[in-house]
FIGUSE-64490 format. One record per residue (C-alpha): x, y, z. Coordinates in steps of 0.2 Angstrom, whole numbers, plus 5000, padded with zeros to 4 digits. Example, Ala and Ser with C-alpha at 12.3 -4.5 7.8 and 13.67 -1.06 7.14 Angstrom:
# FIGUSE-64490
506249785039506849955036
***
This chain:
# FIGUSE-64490
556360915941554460895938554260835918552660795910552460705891550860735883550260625868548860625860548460445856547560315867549260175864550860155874552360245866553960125868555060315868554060385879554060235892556160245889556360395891555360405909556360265913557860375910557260525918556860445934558360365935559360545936557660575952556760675941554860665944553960615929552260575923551260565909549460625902548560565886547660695877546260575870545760505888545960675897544160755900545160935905546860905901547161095906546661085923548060935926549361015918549061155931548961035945550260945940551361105939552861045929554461125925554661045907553360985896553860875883552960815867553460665856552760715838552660645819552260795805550460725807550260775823550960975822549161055821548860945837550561005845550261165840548361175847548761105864550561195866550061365862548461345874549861295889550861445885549561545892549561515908551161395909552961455912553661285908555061245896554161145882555061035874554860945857555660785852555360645837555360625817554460805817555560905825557060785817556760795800555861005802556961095814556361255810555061195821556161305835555661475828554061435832553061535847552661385856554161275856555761305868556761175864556761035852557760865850558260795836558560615834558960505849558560575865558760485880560660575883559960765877558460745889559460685903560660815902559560965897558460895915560060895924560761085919559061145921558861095940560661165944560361305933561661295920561861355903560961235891561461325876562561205868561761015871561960905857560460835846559561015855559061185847558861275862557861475863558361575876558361775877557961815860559361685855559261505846560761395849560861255835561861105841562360955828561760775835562960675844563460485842562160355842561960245857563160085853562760005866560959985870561159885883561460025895559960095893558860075908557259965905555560045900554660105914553060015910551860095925551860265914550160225909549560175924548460305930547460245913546460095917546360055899548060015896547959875909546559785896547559755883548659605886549959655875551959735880552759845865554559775864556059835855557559735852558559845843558560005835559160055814558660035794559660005783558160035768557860165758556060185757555560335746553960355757554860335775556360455784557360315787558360365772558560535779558960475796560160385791560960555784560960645799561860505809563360475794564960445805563960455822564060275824563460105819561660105810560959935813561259905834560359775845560359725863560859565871559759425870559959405890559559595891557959575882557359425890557759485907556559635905555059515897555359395913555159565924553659625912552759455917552859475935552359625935550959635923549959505927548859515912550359535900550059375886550659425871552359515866552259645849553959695844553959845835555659865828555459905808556259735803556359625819557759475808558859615800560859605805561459445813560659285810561559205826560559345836559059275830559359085831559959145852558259235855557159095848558158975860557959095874556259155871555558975869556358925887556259075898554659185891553359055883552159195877551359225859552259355850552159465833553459545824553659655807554959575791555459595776554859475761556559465755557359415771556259295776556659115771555858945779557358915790557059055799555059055801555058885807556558945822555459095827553558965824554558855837555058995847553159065849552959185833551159215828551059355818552159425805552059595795552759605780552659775768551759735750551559945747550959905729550859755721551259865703553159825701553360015694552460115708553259985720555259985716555360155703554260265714554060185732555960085729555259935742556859845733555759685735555159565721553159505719554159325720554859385735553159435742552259285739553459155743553859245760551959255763551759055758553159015770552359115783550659015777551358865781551658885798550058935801550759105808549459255807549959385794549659545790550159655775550359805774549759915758549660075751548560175740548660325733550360345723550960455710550560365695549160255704547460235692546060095699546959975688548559965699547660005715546559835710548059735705548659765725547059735728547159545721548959505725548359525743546659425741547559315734548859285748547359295760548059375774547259385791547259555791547459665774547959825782547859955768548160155770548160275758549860385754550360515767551660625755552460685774553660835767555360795767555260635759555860575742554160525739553260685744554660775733554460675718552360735721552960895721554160895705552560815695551560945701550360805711550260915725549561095729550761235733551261265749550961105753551761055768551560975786550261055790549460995775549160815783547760725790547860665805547460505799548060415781546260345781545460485775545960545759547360565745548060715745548860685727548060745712547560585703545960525690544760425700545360485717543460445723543360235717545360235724544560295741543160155742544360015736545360065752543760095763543359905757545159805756545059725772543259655769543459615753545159505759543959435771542659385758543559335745542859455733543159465716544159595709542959605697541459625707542459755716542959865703541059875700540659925719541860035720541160165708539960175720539960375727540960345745539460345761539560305777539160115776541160085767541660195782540960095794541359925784543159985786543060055805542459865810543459775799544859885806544559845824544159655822545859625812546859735825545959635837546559465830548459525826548859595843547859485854546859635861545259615870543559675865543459765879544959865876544359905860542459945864543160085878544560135867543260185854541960265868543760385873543960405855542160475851542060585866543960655863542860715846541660765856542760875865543960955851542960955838542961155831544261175845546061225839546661215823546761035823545660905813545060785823544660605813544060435821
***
């Protein structure tokens, strides 16, 4: 079988290298195309001639999907596939024109098998996690256990992306060393996830220390210009604290590399920060949301402390390990006041990079359906709704939206400055112009820049794709396009 993913996005996507790695396995032929470095992605689809398409989506991306799916429909006769949180938490997506077939949840098992009947021609009607559309007909399969045991799973074929120069300028491997949250974010579908798997298995799974170190060592001798390792699981030290004492131990003996990871405040403790400094650690993310206790626990329900925030970040301080929080805007029940109070908290911790976004409500949520109840959000509001970036604008109805909008344009700088509160809430009255965007678009890069180990000149081409993928699309498809 000949399968092609398509993204949008100029980054590496961990599933998407997985599941390649997978696909291949079973001899399928796969490949990869990225929408945003593509100057005529139509003319490789049609080269390429695949048999199945398949796209990996969040509700962000559905006028995107939607744009570039229905465009391949018209001259394509492949079976077009949809998989990720979209699809997952919005299943309906199947009655749509342009989707055949989506997958919900996991998918390396349903892909794999839905690639395996398709070459021999067998029914496909009834694979579990699938919806599957044939003849007029749409068969709805339940999702089937998670994957226990993740050390069975073949490692991630890391040359997807190597048609794309840019890729190789980075420096930095994506890792995942396990898989599951336990949290109940209001703003995240973890909780909802967690739903759909009750009784399919254990939540919170990791591999082997030795199976993860085993594929760094491979990384390494194979990508050459690998020097730093970003692990993106949600919360790298949940579950066992033996697995983490193993992997700094191993990590420290066998890899030797820089490497970042995202916490929690309330799990992290000096003990641990010190094992994982020893090990290599040199950045850590940890999740402020709102410094307002209210907005934070009763609407966002973090279930973390502002003495848990700050002692995690002084600990983290102390170690002289890089740290980035990460904050949102934009709330129900947000006014300047609280947005300024996260403001401070975060200029006071002085983190190396500030990151803030503003709310994305994403439909399906507690947090989007708490908006809705409170009549914060317009009717008919739904994924379709959202930007394709949450750094453009607050969808919620809230006084001030404007000065909210700046402070968030301005976070990372004023972090970077040390600027008052005071003298903030003064310049953000201003009316919102182009020099706060581009403060923001710099200070943006340079902090990414400095937590990840990229290179400038990943980030100057990156941004020289991104401006002529505007270029391209702009006024093309229903999709808006933003920087």
């Amino acid at each position: 079988m000949r399968i092609l993913f398509i993204q949008k996005d100029i980054f590496e996507s961990y599933g998407v290298m997985l599941l390649t790695a997978v696909l291949r396995k079973e001899g399928h032929r796969v490949k990869v195309l990225v929408d945003a470095i593509e100057p005529d992605i139509m003319s490789k689809i049609r080269k390429e001639e695949p048999d199945v398409i398949a796209f990996s989506v969040t509700s962000a991306r559905y006028s995107w999907l939607k744009g570039i799916a229905s465009e391949i429909k018209h001259f394509s006769k492949a079976k077009i596939v949809v998989g990720g949180p979209h699809p997952t938490f919005f299943p309906e997506l199947i009655n749509e024109d342009f989707v055949d077939i989506i997958c919900m949840g996991e998918g390396e098992v349903a892909l794999s098998e839905l690639a395996k009947r398709l070459e021999a021609g067998a029914d496909i009607s009834d694979i579990k996690n699938l919806h599957v559309k044939e003849n007029g007909a749409i068969y709805k399969n339940e999702v089937g256990n998670l994957i226990e045991d993740l050390d069975s799973l073949p490692y991630a074929a890391r040359d997807a992306y190597d048609a794309y120069p840019l890729f190789g300028m980075q420096g930095t491997s994506i890792m995942l060393s396990g898989r599951g949250c336990p949290y109940r974010c209001a703003f995240c579908f973890n909780k909802k996830y967690n739903e759909l798997y009750k009784g399919k298995g254990k939540l919170i799974r990791k591999r082997t220390v030795s199976n993860l170190i085993k594929e760094m060592k491979l990384i390494l001798e194979e990508k050459k210009h690998v020097n730093y390792f970003l692990f993106h699981d949600d919360t790298f030290i949940v579950g066992s604290p033996q697995w983490v004492d193993e992997f700094c131990v191993e990590y420290k003996k066998y890899i030797s590399k820089p490497f970042g990871i995202n916490a929690r405040a309330d799990l992290i403790n000096e003990d641990i920060i010190e094992k994982l400094k020893t090990a290599g650690c040199s950045s850590v993310r940890i999740g402020i949301e709102n410094a307002n206790p209210y907005i934070r626990e009763t609407l966002l329900k973090k279930g973390i402390t502002n003495e848990e925030i700050l002692n995690a970040a002084k600990v983290i301080k102390k170690y002289k390990i890089k740290l980035q929080l990460f904050n949102i805007l934009g709330s129900p029940g947000e006014t300047v006041d609280t947005a300024l109070e996260t403001y401070e908290m975060s200029r006071q911790i002085h983190p190396e990079h500030a990151w803030c976004s503003l709310l994305a409500p994403y439909p399906g949520t507690e947090i989007a359906e708490l908006s809705l109840e409170k009549g914060l959000l317009p009717k008919g509001y739904n994924f379709s709704s959202l930007e394709n970036s949450y750094f453009d604008s607050i969808p919620l109805s809230m006084e001030n939206k404007n000065q909210i909008i700046n402070l968030q344009k301005l976070f990372q700088a004023g972090n970077l400055l040390r600027i008052p509160t005071s003298l903030m809430r003064l310049v953000i009255k201003l009316p919102p112009n182009t020099l706060f965007e581009q403060i923001f678009k710099i200070n943006y890069a340079l902090a990414v820049k400095r937590m990840d180990n990229l290179s400038l000149q990943y980030l100057i081409k990156a941004a020289s794709f991104s401006k002529d993928y505007i270029k391209r699309r702009t006024g093309h498809g229903p999709d808006k396009i933003a920087e």
